[in-house]
C-alpha positions, 0 to 999 in steps of 0.5 A: 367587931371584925368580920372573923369575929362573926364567923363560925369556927368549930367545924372544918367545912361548916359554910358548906353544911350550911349552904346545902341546908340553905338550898334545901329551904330555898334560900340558896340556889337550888343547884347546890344539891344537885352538885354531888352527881357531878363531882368527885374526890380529887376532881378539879373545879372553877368557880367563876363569880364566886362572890361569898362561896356559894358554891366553893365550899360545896365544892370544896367538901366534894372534892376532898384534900385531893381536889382542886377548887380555883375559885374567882371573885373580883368585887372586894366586898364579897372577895373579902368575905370570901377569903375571911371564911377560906381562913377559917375553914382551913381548906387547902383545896381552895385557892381564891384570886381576886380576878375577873375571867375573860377571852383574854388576859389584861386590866379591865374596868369592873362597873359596879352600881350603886343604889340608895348608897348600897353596892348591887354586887349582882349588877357589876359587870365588865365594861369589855366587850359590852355593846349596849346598857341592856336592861334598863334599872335605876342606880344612883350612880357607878363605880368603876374598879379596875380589875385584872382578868385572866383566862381559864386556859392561862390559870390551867396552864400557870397551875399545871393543871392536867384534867379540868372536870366542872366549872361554874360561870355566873358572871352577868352576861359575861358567860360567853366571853369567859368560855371564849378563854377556855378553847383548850380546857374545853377541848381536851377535858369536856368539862361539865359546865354550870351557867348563869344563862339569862337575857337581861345580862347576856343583852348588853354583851349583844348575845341572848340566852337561846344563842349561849344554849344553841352554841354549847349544843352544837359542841355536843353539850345537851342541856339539863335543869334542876328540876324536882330534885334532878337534872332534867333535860330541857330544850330551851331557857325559860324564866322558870330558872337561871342556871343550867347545866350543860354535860357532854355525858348525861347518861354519866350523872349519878 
């Protein structure tokens, strides 16, 4: 049975009714309800690391036929699902690239570890820029893919994309060097960022979870976290969550 045999068909955005309601019970990330304050009808969005469409179709479903989703996966197993589910729904809004993102356009090459014969699509991560292993984990072996990368500026700019309102980076440790590509988008549009901010990534590319806070702060980004159903301001990156927001205008979040 194929892959779009399994897939749901009946309603226009049906993965995104099922990943609000996943978020709700748990099993997504939490973050995913809180994504209605930051986005709007006709906003555009980038989804980086987009893996099955966790955020995608929430996405998608916010910014309406008038938005713009630019969604990015580089691992072929979940960029074919991806894109399987893209068919279905039908959203034109929504354009999928199988890239990596990165400071600077090229081909790169993807290490993605495997375990007992089973890719861990959590672990792949660019070899660029990587100065050490970080945290040690036992894989039986690795492969390496090579995978073009592009920049956020080169897309806005190949897009014509005017106003760039939300991104979201969740790319193992890579979050610094994919926001080093949007110098311009950043910038000009301030967009509202969403990151995977954790030192078990971040060490082997030689920076640390306080150093990504401390840096987007000093550009006038204060930090927020999900937290009892709101974003709350918070001072430092703990184990309580992984991601966190980073808004140029709080006071401005519904």
């Amino acid at each position: 049975m194929s892959t779009d045999q399994l897939l749901p068909t009946r309603h226009p955005n049906r993965p995104a009714a099922a990943l609000r309601l996943s978020a709700t019970i748990g099993v997504a990330e939490p973050e995913i309800l809180g994504l209605d304050q930051l986005v709007r009808p006709g906003d555009v969005c980038f989804d980086i690391g987009a893996g099955y469409g966790m955020y995608t179709f929430p996405l998608a479903d916010l910014v309406g036929p008038a938005g713009r989703v630019y969604a990015f996966e580089p691992l072929p197993v979940p960029h074919r699902i991806l894109s399987t589910l893209h068919r279905r729904t039908r959203l034109d809004q929504v354009i999928i690239r199988r890239a990596a993102v990165g400071p600077v356009a090229g081909d790169q090459e993807l290490v993605l570890p495997y375990r007992f014969g089973l890719p861990i699509h959590g672990w792949a991560h660019l070899n660029s820029g990587q100065v050490r292993s970080g945290r040690r984990i036992s894989f039986s072996t690795t492969r390496i893919l090579p995978t073009p990368v592009i920049t956020i500026d080169d897309v806005c700019r190949e897009q014509e994309v005017e106003r760039v309102t939300f991104l979201k980076i969740d790319v193992e440790g890579f979050e610094p060097a994919v926001l080093a590509g949007a110098k311009e988008v950043l910038t000009r549009d301030r967009p509202t960022l969403l990151l995977e901010i954790e030192d078990r990534h971040l060490d082997k590319y030689g920076h640390s979870a306080a150093e990504v806070a401390d840096s987007l702060r000093r550009l006038g980004y204060p930090m927020l976290a999900w937290r009892d159903r709101r974003w709350t301001p918070v001072t430092e990156v703990t184990t309580q969550g992984r991601n966190y927001l980073f808004s140029s205008d709080p006071a401005g979040l519904r």
